[in-house]
C-alpha positions as CSV (number, residue, x, y, z in Angstrom):
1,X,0.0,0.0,0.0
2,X,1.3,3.3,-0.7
3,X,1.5,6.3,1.4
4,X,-0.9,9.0,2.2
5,X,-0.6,12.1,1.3
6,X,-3.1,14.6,2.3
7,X,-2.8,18.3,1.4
8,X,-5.3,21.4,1.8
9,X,-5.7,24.8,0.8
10,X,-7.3,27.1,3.1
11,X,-11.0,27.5,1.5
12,X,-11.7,30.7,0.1
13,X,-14.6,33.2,1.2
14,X,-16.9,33.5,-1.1
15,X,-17.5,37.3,-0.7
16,X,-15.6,38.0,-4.2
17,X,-14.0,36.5,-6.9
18,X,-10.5,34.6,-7.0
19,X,-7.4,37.1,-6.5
20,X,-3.6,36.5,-6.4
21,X,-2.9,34.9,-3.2
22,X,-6.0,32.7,-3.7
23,X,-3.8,31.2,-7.2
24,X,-0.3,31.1,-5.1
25,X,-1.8,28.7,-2.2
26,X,-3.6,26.7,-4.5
27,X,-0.5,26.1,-7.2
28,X,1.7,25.4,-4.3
29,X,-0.7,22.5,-3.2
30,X,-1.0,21.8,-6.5
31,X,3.0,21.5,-7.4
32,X,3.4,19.7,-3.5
33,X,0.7,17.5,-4.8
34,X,1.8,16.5,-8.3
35,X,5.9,16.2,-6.7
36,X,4.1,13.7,-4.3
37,X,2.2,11.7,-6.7
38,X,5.6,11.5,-8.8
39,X,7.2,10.0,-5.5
40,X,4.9,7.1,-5.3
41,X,2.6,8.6,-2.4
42,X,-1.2,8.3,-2.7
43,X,-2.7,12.2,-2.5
44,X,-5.8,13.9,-1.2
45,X,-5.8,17.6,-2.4
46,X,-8.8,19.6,-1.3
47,X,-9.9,23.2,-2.1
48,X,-13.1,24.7,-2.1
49,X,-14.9,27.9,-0.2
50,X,-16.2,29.0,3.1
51,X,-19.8,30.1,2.2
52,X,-21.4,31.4,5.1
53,X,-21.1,34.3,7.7
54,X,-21.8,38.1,8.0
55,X,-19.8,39.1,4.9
56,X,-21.8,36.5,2.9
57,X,-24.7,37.9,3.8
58,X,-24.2,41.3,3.5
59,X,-22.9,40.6,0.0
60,X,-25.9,38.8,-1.1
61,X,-28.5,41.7,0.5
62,X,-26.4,44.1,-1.4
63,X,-26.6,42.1,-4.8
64,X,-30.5,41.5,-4.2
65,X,-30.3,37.4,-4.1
66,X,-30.7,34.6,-1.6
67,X,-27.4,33.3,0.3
68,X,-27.5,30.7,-1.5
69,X,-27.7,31.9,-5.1
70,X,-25.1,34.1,-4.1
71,X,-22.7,31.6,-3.1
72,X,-23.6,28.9,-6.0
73,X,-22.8,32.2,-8.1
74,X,-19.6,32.9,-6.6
75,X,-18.1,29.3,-6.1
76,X,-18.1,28.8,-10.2
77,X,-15.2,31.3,-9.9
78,X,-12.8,29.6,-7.5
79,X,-13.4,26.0,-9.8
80,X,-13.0,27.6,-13.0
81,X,-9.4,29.3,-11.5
82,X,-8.8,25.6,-10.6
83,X,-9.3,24.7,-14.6
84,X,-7.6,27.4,-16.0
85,X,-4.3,26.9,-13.7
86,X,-4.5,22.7,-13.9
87,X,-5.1,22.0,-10.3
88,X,-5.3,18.4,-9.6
89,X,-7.4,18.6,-6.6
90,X,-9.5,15.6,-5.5
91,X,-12.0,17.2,-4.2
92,X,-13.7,20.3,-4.1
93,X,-15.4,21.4,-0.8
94,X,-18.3,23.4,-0.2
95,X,-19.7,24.7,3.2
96,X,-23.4,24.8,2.6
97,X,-22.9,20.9,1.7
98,X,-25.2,18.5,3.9
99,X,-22.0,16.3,4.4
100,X,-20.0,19.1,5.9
101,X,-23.0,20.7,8.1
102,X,-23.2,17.1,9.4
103,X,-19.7,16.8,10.9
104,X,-19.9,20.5,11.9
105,X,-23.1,19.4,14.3
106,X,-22.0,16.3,15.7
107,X,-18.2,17.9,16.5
108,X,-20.5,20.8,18.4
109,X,-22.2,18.1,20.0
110,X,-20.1,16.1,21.1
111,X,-17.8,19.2,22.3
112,X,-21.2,20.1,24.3
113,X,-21.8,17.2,25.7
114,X,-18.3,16.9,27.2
115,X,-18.9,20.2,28.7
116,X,-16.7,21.8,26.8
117,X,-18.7,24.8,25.7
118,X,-21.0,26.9,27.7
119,X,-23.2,30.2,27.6
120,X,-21.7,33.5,28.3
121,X,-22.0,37.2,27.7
122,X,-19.3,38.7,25.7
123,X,-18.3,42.0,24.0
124,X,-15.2,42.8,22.3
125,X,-14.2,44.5,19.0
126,X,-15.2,42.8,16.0
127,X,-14.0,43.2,12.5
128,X,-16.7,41.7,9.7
129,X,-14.0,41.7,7.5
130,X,-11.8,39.0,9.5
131,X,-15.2,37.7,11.0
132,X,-13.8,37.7,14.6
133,X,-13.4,39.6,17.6
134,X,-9.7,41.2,17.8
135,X,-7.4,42.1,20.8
136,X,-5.8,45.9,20.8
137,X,-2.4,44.3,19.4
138,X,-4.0,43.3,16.4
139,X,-5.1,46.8,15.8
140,X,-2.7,49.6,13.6
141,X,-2.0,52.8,15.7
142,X,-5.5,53.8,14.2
143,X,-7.4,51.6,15.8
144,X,-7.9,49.7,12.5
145,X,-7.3,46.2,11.7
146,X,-4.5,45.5,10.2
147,X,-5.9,43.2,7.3
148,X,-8.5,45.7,6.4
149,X,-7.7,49.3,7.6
150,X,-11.4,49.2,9.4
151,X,-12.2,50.5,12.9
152,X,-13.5,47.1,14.5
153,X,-17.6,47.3,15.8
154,X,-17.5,47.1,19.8
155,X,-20.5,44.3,20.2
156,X,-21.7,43.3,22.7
157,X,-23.8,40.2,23.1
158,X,-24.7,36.6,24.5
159,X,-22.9,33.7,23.1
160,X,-22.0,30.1,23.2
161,X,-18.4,29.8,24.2
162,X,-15.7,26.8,23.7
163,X,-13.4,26.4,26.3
164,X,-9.9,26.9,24.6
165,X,-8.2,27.9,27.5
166,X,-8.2,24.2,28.9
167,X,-6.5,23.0,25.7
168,X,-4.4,26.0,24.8
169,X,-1.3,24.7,27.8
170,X,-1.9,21.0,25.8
171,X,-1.5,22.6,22.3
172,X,1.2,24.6,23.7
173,X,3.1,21.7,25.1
174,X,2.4,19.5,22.0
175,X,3.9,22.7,19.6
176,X,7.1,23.0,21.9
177,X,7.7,19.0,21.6
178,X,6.6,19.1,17.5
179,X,8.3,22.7,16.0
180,X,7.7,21.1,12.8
181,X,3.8,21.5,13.1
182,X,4.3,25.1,12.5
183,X,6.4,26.2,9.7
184,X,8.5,28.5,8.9
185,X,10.1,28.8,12.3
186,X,9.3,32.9,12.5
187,X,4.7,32.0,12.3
188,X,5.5,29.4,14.9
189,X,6.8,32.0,17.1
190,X,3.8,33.9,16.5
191,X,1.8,30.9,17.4
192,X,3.5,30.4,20.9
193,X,3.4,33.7,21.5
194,X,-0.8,33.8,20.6
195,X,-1.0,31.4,23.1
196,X,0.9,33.0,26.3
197,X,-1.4,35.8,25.5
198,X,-4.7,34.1,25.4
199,X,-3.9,32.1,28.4
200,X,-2.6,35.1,30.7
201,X,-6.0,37.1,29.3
202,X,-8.1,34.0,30.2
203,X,-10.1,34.2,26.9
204,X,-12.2,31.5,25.7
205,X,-13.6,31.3,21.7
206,X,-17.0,32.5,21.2
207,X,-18.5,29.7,18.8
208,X,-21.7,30.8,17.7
209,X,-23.9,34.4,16.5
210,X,-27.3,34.4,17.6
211,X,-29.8,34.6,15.0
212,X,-31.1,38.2,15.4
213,X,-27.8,39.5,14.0
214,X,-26.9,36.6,11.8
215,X,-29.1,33.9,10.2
216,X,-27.0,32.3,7.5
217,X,-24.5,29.6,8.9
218,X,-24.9,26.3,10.6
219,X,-27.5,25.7,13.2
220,X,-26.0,25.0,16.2
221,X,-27.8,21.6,17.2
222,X,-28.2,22.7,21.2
223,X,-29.8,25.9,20.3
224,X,-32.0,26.8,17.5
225,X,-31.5,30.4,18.4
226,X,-28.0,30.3,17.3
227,X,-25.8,29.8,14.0
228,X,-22.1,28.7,14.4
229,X,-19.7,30.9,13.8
230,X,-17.8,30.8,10.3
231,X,-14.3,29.9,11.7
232,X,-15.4,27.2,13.9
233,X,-17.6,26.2,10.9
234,X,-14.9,26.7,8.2
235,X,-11.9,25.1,10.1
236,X,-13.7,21.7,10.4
237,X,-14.0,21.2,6.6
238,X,-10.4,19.9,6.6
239,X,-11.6,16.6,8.3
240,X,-14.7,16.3,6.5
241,X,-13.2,16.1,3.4
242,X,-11.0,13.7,4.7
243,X,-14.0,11.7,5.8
244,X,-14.3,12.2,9.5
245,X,-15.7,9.6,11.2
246,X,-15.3,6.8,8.8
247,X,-12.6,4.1,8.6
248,X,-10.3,5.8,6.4
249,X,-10.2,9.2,8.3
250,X,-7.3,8.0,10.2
251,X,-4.9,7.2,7.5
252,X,-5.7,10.3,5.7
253,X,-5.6,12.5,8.7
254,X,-2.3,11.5,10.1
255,X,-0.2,13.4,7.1
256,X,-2.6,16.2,6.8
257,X,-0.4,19.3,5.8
258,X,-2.7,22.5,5.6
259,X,-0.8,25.6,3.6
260,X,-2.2,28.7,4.6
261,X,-1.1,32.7,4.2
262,X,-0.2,34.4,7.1
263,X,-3.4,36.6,7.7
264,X,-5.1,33.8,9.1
265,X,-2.7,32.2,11.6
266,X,-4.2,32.6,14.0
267,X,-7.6,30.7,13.4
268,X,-5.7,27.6,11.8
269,X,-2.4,28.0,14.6
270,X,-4.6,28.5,17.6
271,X,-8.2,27.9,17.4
272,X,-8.4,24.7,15.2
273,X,-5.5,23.0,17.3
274,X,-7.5,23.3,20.7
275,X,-10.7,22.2,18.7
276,X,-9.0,19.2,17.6
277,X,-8.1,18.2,20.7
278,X,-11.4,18.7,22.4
279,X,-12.7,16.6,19.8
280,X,-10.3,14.0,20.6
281,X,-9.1,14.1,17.1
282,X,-4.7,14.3,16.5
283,X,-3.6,17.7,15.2
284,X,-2.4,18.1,12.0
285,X,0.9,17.2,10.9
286,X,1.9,20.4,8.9
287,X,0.6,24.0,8.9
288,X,2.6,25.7,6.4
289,X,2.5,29.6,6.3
290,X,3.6,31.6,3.1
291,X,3.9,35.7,3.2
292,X,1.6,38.2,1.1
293,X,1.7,39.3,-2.7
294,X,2.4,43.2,-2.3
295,X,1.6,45.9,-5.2
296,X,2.2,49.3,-5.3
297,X,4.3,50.9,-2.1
298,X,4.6,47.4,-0.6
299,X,0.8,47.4,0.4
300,X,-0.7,43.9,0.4
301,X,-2.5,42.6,-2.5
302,X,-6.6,42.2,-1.1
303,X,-10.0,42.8,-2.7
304,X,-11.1,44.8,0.1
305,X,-8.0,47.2,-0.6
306,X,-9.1,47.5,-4.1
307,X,-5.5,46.3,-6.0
308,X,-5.6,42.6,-6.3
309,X,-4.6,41.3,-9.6
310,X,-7.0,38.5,-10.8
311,X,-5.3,35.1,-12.0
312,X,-7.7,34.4,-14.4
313,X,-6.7,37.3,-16.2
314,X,-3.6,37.0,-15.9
315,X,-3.5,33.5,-17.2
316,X,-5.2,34.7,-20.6
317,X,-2.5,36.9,-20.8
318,X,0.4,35.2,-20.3
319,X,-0.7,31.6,-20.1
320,X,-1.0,29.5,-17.0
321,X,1.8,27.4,-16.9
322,X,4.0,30.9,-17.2
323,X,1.4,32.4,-14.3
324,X,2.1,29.0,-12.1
325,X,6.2,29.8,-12.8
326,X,6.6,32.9,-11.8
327,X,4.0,32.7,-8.7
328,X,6.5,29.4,-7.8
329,X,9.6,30.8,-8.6
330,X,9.3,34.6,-7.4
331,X,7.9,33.9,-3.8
332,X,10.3,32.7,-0.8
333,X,8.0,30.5,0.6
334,X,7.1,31.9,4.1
335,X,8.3,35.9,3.0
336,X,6.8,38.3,1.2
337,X,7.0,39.0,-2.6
338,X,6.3,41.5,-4.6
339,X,4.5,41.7,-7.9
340,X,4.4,44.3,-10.5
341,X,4.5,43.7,-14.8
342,X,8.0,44.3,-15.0
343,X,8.8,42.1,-12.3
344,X,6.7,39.1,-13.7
345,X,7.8,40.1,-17.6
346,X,11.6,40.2,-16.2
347,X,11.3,36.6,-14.5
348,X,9.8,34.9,-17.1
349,X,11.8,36.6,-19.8
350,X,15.0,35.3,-17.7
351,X,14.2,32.0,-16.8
352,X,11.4,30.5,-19.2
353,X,12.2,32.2,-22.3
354,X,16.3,32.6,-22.2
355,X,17.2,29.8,-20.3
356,X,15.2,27.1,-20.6
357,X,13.1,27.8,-24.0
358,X,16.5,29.0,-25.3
359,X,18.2,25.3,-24.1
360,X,15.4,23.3,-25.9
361,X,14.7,25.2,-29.1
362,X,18.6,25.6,-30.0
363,X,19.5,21.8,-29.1
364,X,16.1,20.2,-31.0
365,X,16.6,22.4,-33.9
366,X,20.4,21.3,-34.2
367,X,19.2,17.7,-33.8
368,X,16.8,18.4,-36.8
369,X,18.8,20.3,-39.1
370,X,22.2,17.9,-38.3
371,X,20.1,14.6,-38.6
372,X,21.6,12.8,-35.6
373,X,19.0,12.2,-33.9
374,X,17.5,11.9,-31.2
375,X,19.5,8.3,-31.3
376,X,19.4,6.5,-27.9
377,X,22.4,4.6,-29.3
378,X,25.0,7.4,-29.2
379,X,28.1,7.6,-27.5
380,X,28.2,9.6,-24.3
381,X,29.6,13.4,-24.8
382,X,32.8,14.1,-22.6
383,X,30.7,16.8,-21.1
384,X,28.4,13.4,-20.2
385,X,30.1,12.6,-16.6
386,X,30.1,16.5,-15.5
387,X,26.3,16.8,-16.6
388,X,25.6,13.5,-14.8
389,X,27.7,14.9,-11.4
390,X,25.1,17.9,-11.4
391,X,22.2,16.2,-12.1
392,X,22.6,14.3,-9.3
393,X,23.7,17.4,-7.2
394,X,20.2,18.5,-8.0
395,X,18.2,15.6,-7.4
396,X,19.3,15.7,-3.8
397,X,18.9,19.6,-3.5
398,X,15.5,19.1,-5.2
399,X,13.7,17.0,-3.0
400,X,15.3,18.5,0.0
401,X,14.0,21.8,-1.2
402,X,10.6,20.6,-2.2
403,X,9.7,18.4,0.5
404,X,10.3,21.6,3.2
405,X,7.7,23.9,0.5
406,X,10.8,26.0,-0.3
407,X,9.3,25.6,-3.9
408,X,11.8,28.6,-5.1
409,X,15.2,27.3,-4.4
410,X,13.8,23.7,-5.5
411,X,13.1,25.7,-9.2
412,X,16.3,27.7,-9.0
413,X,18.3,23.8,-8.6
414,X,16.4,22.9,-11.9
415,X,17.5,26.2,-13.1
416,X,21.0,26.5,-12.3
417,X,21.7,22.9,-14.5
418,X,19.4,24.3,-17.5
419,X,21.8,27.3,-17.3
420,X,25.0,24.9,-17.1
421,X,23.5,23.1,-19.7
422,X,23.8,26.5,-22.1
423,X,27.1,27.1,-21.0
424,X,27.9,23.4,-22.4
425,X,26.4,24.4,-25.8
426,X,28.5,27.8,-26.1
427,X,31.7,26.2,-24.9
428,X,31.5,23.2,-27.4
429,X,29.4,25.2,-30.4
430,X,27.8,22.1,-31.9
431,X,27.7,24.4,-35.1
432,X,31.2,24.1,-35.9
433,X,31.4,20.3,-34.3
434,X,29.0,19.5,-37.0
435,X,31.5,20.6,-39.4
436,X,34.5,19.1,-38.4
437,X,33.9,16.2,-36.6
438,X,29.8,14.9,-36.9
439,X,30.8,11.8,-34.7
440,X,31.3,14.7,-31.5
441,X,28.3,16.7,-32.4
442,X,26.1,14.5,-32.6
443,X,27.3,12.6,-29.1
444,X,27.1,16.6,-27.8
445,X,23.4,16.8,-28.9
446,X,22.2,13.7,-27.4
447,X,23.8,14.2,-24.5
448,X,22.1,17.0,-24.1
449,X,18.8,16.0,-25.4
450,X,19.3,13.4,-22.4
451,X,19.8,16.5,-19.7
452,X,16.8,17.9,-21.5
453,X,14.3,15.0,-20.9
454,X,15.5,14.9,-17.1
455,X,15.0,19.0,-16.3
456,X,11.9,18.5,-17.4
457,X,10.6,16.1,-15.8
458,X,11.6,17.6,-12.9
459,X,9.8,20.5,-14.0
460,X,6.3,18.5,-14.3
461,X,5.3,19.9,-11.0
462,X,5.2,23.7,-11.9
463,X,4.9,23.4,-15.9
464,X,2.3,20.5,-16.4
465,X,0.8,21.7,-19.7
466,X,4.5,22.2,-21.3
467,X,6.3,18.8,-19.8
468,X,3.0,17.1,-20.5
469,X,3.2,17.9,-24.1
470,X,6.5,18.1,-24.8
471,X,8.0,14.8,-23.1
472,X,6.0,12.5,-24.6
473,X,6.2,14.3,-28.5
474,X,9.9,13.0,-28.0
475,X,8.8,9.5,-26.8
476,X,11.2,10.3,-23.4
477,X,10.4,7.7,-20.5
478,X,12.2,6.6,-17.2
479,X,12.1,3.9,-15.0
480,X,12.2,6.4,-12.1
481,X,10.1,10.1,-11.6
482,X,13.2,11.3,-10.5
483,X,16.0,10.4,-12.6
484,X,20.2,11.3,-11.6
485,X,21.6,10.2,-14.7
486,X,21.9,10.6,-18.0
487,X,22.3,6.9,-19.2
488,X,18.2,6.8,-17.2
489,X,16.4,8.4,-20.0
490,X,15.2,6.3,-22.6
491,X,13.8,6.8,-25.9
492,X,13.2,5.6,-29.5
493,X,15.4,6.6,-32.5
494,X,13.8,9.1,-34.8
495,X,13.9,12.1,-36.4
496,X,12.2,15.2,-35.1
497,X,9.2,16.8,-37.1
498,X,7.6,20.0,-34.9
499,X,7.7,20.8,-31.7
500,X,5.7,22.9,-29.9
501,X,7.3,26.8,-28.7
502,X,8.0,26.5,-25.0
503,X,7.8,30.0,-23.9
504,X,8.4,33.1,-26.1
505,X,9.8,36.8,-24.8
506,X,7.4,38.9,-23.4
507,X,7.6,43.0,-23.1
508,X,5.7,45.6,-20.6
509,X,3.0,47.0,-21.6
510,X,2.9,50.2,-22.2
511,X,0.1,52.6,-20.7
512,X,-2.2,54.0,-23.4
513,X,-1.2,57.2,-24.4
């Protein structure tokens, strides 16, 4: 039996269409999830959206429709981003489903009936745009949240509360023994330090909104009068799409690795834990925290700030597996990174179009025009034991790289042999082989196509459309996904008709006059 894999995006609010950072956690699941499947590991991958709360319906009031039409409007969008960038998600999750409504109610209830939750009055700042009350330090020196730039709603009101701070010193302890449950090492921090704070304010989660200021949610099943609130509602969808309580929970459940941006660390790194326990369910294996997409004076890319960039677009303009690249390659997993038209025209200008579309079009047009192949039967190159040396060097740095979501530096190991693979065309100029010794060229050319085949595939991950119809146009196959060596690649003699264009250069546009 193989292993399980089981990887989630965070699922996205339905208040507005798909932006930036919505595309960037869902490729990296995507490119975690397609590395995994090439290492032999069975893989869950679940997106979907969080459909109810205030926003949701405020947004449907304001558009004149029920909840409901409103969400089943607004969900299209996040699937059809899936299509357009290739995800290979298994399933696709929806918080108005009966299935997830069912698992919310009987985790409440069983929560309830441990005496885990009781009534209380409350009042606190809330923000509508993060959905939740907020402490002072999570307020600018405006009095704003930081997410948003709003001036929080002081409510006050009587509510059905969950008692975290029983389960915050277990969490706590559990963190400390575990680091790796948190990563990077600077949100785990964060985490630890969320908890000291809750525990020395003595703050329990508020787990419901009573009817008379919000009616679209989950019923809580002890209290008509009440609707659950959206985080505690949202946050259990990870283990109902991993089929919570069946048979096969466990097995799924025990490598669950969520991937998350760092706006909502504190839902995922603090509530969800202490919910899990209380439910007597493991935490997760993995919460993985990437920074923000900033614009214009470093200000975070958002809908409610007005300046995200939508994907979709972007894809239509510059093609998704060149969108997936650059939102791989130009983010350190974990920092922030910034995006503007020159910046994203520059990096796939550098890498897609010189380096690598340069490597492939030069070497299969010399293997054309020279008629040598590709011939599996030629002699190794002298540049062959070199080129095998670093191919190996990246194997290792590859799935180092990739296996701790620093998806960059993984890319840039790809990169730095595609650009040592140029450097063995210029130094050798198969062009003037070709005229004095054929014998040399045409071992050069193979050898190369050989490299080729094996950068790609290692590629597969973050350029599925272009591996996917390249590699098998030029019959290449392994015995391995991840192939060291040169002599691994295999494929049948022939000569070379057409060949799709990999990636062409791309300018900045130009504002209108």
């Amino acid at each position: 039996m193989t292993h399980r894999f089981y990887v989630t995006t965070p699922i996205y609010y339905v208040n507005d269409k798909p932006h930036l950072g919505h595309a960037y956690t869902s490729v990296a699941c995507d490119a975690i999830a397609r590395y995994m499947r090439l290492d032999g590991m069975e893989v869950k991958f679940l997106t979907g959206t969080d459909e109810h709360g205030q926003k949701v319906e405020k947004s449907a009031k304001a558009a004149g429709v029920p909840p409901q039409a409103f969400v089943d409007e607004v969900s299209v969008h996040f699937r059809e981003m899936g299509e357009i960038l290739r995800l290979t998600n298994t399933d696709f999750i929806r918080t108005t489903e009966p299935r997830h409504k069912a698992v919310v109610q009987q985790i409440l209830q069983k929560i309830y009936d441990a005496g885990d939750i009781y009534a209380g009055e409350y009042s606190g700042k809330y923000c509508f745009g993060c959905e939740r009350y907020l402490t002072d330090k999570e307020l600018n020196d405006k009095g704003e949240c930081e997410t948003h730039l709003t001036v929080p709603q002081v409510i006050s009101e009587k509510n059905y509360f969950f008692r975290m701070q029983k389960y915050l010193p277990i969490w706590k302890a559990q963190l400390q023994q575990n680091p790796s449950h948190v990563e990077p090492q600077g949100f785990r921090n964060e985490v630890l330090g969320t908890i000291d704070e809750l525990i020395k304010n003595g703050e329990d989660l508020s787990i419901s909104r009573p009817k008379t200021r919000l009616e679209w949610g989950i019923e809580i099943p002890f209290d008509k009068d009440y609707v659950t609130y959206v985080w505690f509602d949202a946050l259990i969808n990870y283990v109902t799409a991993a089929g919570y309580p069946s048979g096969s929970f466990d097995d799924w459940w025990a490598n669950a690795h969520h991937m998350i941006a760092k706006d909502i660390v504190k839902p995922h790194g603090v509530y969800w834990p202490t919910m899990l326990i209380a439910a007597g369910i493991p935490v997760y294996k993995r919460l993985s925290v990437h920074g923000y997409w900033l614009g214009f004076a470093d200000q975070k890319m958002s809908k409610s700030l007005g300046n995200a960039k939508d994907p979709v677009e972007l894809a239509g303009k510059i093609g998704n597996d060149a969108l997936r690249f650059f939102l791989m390659r130009e983010m350190n997993f974990g920092s922030d990174a910034r995006f503007s038209e020159e910046i994203m025209v520059n990096r796939l200008n550098a890498n897609l179009a010189n380096d690598l579309g340069n490597l492939v079009q030069r070497t299969l047009s010399m293997l054309k025009k020279y008629e040598c192949g590709p011939n599996p039967d030629s002699a190794p190159h002298a540049s062959a034991a070199g080129i095998d040396a670093s191919l190996k060097a990246m194997k290792a740095d590859y799935i180092k790289y990739f296996e701790n979501f620093e998806f960059h530096n993984a890319i840039e190991a790809v990169f730095a042999v595609i650009r040592s693979l140029n450097k063995v065309v210029d130094d050798y100029k198969p062009w003037s082989l070709a005229k004095e010794n054929m014998a040399d060229c045409s071992a050069l050319l193979n050898t190369l196509f050989r490299a080729i085949s094996i950068v790609l595939i290692y590629l597969k991950p973050v350029l599925p459309e272009k591996t996917e119809a390249l590699l098998p146009l030029l019959g290449v196959t392994t015995d391995t996904n991840f192939p060291e060596a040169l002599a691994e690649v295999k494929f049948p003699a022939q000569k070379l008709g057409t060949w799709p264009m990999l990636f062409q250069r791309m300018e900045v546009e130009k504002p209108a006059p």
